[in-house]
Each structure stands twice: as structure tokens, then as C-alpha cells.
C-alpha positions in Angstrom: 27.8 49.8 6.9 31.0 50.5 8.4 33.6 50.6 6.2 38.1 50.1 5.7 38.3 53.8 4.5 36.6 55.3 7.4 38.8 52.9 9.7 41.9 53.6 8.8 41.2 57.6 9.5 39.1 57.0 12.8 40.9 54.4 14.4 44.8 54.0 15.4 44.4 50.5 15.1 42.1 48.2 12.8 41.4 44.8 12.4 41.0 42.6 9.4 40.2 38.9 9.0 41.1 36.9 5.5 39.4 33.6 6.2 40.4 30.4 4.2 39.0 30.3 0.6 38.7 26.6 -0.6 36.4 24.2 -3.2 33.9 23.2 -0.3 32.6 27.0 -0.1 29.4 27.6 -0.1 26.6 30.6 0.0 25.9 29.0 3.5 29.0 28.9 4.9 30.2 32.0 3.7 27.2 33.6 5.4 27.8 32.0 8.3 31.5 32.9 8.6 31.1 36.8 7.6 27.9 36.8 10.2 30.4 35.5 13.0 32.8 38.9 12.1 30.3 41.4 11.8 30.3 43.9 14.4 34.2 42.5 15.3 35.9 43.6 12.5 36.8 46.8 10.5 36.5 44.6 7.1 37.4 41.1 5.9 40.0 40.4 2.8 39.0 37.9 -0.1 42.2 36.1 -1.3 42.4 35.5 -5.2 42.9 31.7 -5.6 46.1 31.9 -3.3 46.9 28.3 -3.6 45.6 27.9 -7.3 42.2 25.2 -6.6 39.9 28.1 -8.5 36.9 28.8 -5.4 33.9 31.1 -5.8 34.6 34.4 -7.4 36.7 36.9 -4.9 33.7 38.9 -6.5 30.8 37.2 -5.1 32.1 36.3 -2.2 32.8 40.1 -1.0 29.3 40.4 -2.4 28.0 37.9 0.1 30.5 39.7 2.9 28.3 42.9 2.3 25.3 41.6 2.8 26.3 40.1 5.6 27.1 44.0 6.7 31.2 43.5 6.1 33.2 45.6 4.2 35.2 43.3 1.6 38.8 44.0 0.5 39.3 41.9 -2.1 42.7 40.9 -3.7 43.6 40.9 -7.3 46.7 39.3 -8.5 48.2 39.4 -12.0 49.3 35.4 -11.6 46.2 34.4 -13.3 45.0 37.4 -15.4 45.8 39.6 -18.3 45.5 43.3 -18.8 42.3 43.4 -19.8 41.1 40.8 -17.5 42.5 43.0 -14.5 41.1 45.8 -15.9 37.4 44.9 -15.4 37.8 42.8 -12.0 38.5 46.5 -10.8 36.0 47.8 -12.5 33.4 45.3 -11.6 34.4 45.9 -7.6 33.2 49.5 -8.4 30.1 48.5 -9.9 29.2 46.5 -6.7 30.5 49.5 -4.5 33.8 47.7 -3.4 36.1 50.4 -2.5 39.2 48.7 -1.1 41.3 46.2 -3.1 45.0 45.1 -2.5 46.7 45.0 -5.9 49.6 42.1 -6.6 51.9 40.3 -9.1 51.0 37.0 -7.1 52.3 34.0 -5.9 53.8 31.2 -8.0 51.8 28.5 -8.6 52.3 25.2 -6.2 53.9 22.4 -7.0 51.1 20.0 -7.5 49.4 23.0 -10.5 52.8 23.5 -12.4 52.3 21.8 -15.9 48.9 21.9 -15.6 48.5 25.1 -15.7 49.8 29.0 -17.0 50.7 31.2 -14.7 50.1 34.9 -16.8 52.0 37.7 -14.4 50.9 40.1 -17.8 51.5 43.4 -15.1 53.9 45.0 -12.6 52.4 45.4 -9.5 53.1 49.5 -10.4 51.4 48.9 -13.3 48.1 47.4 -11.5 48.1 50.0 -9.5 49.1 52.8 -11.8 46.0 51.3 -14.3 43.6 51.3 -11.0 44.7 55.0 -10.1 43.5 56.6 -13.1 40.2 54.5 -13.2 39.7 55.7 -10.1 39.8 59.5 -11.7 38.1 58.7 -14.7 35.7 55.8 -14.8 32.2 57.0 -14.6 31.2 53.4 -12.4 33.7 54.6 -9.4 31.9 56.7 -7.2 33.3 59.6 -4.8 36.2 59.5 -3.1 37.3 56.7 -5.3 39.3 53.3 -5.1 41.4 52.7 -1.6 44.2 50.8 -3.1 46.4 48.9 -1.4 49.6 46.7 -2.4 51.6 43.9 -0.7 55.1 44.4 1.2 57.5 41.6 2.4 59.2 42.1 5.9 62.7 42.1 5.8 65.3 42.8 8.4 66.9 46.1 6.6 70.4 46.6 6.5 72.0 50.2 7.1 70.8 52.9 4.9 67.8 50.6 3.2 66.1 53.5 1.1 62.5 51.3 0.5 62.7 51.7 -3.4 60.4 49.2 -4.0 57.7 50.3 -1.7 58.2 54.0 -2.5 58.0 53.0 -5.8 54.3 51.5 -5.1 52.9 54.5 -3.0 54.0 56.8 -5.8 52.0 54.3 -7.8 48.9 55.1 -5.8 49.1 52.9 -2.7 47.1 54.0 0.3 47.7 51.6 2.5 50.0 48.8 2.9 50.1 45.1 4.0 52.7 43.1 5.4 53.0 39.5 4.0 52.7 37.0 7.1 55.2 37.8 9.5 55.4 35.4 12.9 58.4 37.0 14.2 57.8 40.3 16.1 61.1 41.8 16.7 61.7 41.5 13.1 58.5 43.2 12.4 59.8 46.0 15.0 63.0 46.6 13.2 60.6 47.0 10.0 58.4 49.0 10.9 61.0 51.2 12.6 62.4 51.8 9.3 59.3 52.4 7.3 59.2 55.2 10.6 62.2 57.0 10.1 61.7 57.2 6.2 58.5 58.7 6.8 56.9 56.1 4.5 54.2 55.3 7.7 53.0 59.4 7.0 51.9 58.5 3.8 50.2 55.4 3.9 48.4 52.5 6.3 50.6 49.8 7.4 48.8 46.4 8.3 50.7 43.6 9.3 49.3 40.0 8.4 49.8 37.5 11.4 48.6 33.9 11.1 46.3 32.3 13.5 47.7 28.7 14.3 45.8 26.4 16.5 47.3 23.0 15.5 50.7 21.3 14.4 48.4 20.8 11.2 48.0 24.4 10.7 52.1 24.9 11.6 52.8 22.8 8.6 49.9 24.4 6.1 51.8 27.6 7.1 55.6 25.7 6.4 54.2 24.7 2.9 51.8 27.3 1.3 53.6 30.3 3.1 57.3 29.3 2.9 58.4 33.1 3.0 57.2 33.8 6.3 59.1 34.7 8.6 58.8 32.5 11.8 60.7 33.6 15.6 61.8 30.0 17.0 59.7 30.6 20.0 56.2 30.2 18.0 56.5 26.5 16.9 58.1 25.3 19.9 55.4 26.9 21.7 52.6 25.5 20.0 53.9 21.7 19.1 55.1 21.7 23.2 52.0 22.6 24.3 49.4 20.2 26.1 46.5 22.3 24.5 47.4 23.7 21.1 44.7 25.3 19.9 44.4 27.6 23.6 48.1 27.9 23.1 48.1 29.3 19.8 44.9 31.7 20.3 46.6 33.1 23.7 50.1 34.1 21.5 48.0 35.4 18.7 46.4 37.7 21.6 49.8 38.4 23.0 51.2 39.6 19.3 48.0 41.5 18.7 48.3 43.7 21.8 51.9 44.5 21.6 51.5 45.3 18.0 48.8 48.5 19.2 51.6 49.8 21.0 54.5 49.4 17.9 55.0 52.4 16.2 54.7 52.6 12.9 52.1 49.6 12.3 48.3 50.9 12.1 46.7 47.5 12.2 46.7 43.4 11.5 45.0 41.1 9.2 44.2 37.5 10.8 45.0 34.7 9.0 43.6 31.5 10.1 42.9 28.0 8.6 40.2 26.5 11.3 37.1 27.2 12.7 35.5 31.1 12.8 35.0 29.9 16.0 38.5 30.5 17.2 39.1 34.1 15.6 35.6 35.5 17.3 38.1 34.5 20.4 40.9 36.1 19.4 39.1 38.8 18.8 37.1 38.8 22.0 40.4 38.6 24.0 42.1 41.1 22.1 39.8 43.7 21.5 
């Protein structure tokens, strides 16, 4: 089966998918949408209860992803587990033969959770992925070459002489590749990644970008609401909300960003978000690719 690690060192750009993880999942339908991406995509990332409604297992859904001949990347947050707790979810990926993970504090819990539940943030995202760097070396259940560990990064528009503590910080952790958090303004990206480029940061890790796939004013607002820290260029809503087709509006900017994003420096790949139908990212992809 093709794998993430083999990719990122073949290919100057990859693609990854992180479909919608919800209640209503099933075996079926997760079969159905990892069958769709086979073949289209270099893996496909498993969120970790992003918005808090507790879904299948990140586990056996990148179980399912495999045999539906996907590599998984599944997430791991510290928002809703301990040490030990984090300690065998990387473990158990290893036992299934999961290589890639993307290690992080987490988001706060929504709204509509607080009060009802504890968020536990026991770990540093260092720590998570200092912890999974030496079980990579050491635990007889990981196989050769080891874990491909990735961590989250936030786009910002740096100011002169931004040094990238933080995410120095997290590849001297054992980062091997990095992921943007949703970003839907490109020149912003481009002023990013130009920076991550001239601090050499790019030479010593993968840099994915996450871009969301929205088809729908519906989708704008799941995006305003569960995602406020993304950065949005003015041009996207107003593109999509004037539109007389939405759903081709927002699949033909998606294609737009995706091919101007092979050709930024700095930025090795994307991972799709979307909230609809498989349907529409097979087209994406199909246009794109």
C-alpha cells in the first residue's frame, strides 16, 4: 500500500484528505468514503473528536482506511487524554502498523460541552512528541524506520525578525513534518511560508497546508463557528455566498488555491478539509491533480 513516508520523499507535492468525523459514522460509510480516495490520495488524516461528540475510535477508523488500501494519519490530542492514556494510543497505532500521527495540545472544547465535560491538556505538545520520539527508539511494537511524527502550526503573518521559537521548538522535539492549521487566505500563507524558507525550517521538515473545501453558505458558517482561527482573504466568502452555483464555485477556487500552492515555495503539500459529500473532493482532486 502506498504510504505518507514514502510521499513526502518521492513527491514535491502530496495530498491528504481529513474527511468529517461525526455520530452517524458507520463501518459502511467509512468504507465507502476511504474507497472513493484510494488511488487519489497520498493518505487520509483521522481527526481526534475535533468538536467533542465522541465518534468511532480515530483507531478503528484508520484501521478501516487501511483496508480500504489508504494510509491513515491519525491525530492525537492531549484535550481529552492523560499521560498514560497518550502513551498507548501511540503505541496501539504501532501495533496496527500506523506510522504517521500528528501530535497536539487540542482544541478547547465548544461551547455547547463546557460544564459537561473536562477538558485534561495533561501534556505539552513537546512533551507528546518528545514521549513518542523515544518510543519510536525503544518500543519493541514499532517497527523499522519508526514513527513519522508530525505536529500542528498556526499561520501567522510574521513581523520582522520572527525567529519560529515555537516551531523550532517542536522539530527539535522530533517533528518530521508539519501542518498548517486551516488557512483560506493565500498571500498570507505566502508571507508564511516565505519565512519558514529563509529560516531554513522547510530543510528540515514537511510543510502541509490545510485548506478547507467549502461548497455551501452552510459549510461557510460550520467553518465561522468550529474553526474561528482561520484565517479567511475577503475574496473567498464573497465569492461563494455571490455565486449562482456555490458548490461549482467553491470546488473551482479550492482547484485554483491547490495549483498555485505546487508552485509556492516552501509548502510541500495540502490537506482537504471538507464537510459534504466525498463526491465533491474526488472533483477537486480530479481537476487538480
Amino acid at each position: 500500500m502506498p504510504n505518507f513516508r514514502d510521499a513526502i520523499r518521492a513527491k514535491d507535492f502530496v495530498i491528504t484528505v481529513e474527511p468529517p468525523l461525526n455520530t452517524q459514522l458507520t463501518h459502511d460509510s467509512l468504507r465507502q468514503t476511504f474507497g472513493a480516495l484510494a488511488g487519489r490520495v497520498d493518505a487520509v488524516q483521522i481527526g481526534d473528536n475535533e468538536e467533542a461528540e465522541g465518534h468511532i475510535a480515530p483507531l478503528a477508523i484508520a484501521s478501516i482506511a487501511s483496508s480500504q488500501g489508504v494510509d491513515p494519519i491519525i491525530h492525537i490530542s492531549a484535550r481529552d487524554r492523560n499521560r498514560i492514556a497518550l502513551h498507548a494510543e501511540i503505541l496501539g497505532a504501532a501495533a496496527l502498523g500506523i506510522a504517521s500521527r500528528v501530535l497536539k495540545r487540542g482544541s478547547k472544547l465548544p461551547r455547547s460541552r463546557k460544564g459537561r465535560v473536562k477538558s485534561v491538556f495533561d501534556s505539552r505538545t513537546v512533551q507528546m512528541l518528545e514521549l513518542a520520539a523515544r518510543l519510536s527508539e525503544t518500543a519493541p511494537v514499532v517497527s523499522p524506520p519508526g514513527l513519522l511524527l508530525g505536529t500542528m502550526i498556526t499561520v501567522i503573518d510574521p513581523e520582522p525578525g520572527w525567529a519560529a521559537e515555537r516551531v523550532t521548538e517542536k522539530l527539535n522535539a522530533g517533528a518530521i513534518f508539519l501542518q498548517a492549521r486551516a488557512c483560506l487566505d493565500f498571500e498570507l500563507l505566502k508571507r508564511y511560508a516565505a519565512s519558514l524558507v529563509a529560516l531554513r525550517l522547510t530543510h528540515r521538515a514537511t510543510f502541509v497546508a490545510s485548506m478547507p473545501l467549502l461548497t455551501s453558505a452552510q459549510h461557510l458558517q460550520w467553518l465561522n463557528a468550529s474553526l474561528p482561527e482561520t484565517a479567511i482573504a475577503k475574496a473567498i466568502p464573497e465569492r461563494l455566498l455571490g455565486a449562482a452555483d456555490p458548490r461549482e464555485e467553491g470546488i473551482a477556487a479550492c482547484v485554483e488555491t491547490i495549483t498555485a500552492m505546487r508552485d509556492l515555495p516552501g509548502v510541500s503539500g495540502v490537506n482537504l478539509l471538507y464537510r459534504g459529500d466525498v463526491a465533491d473532493v474526488v472533483e477537486v482532486l480530479h481537476r487538480a491533480t
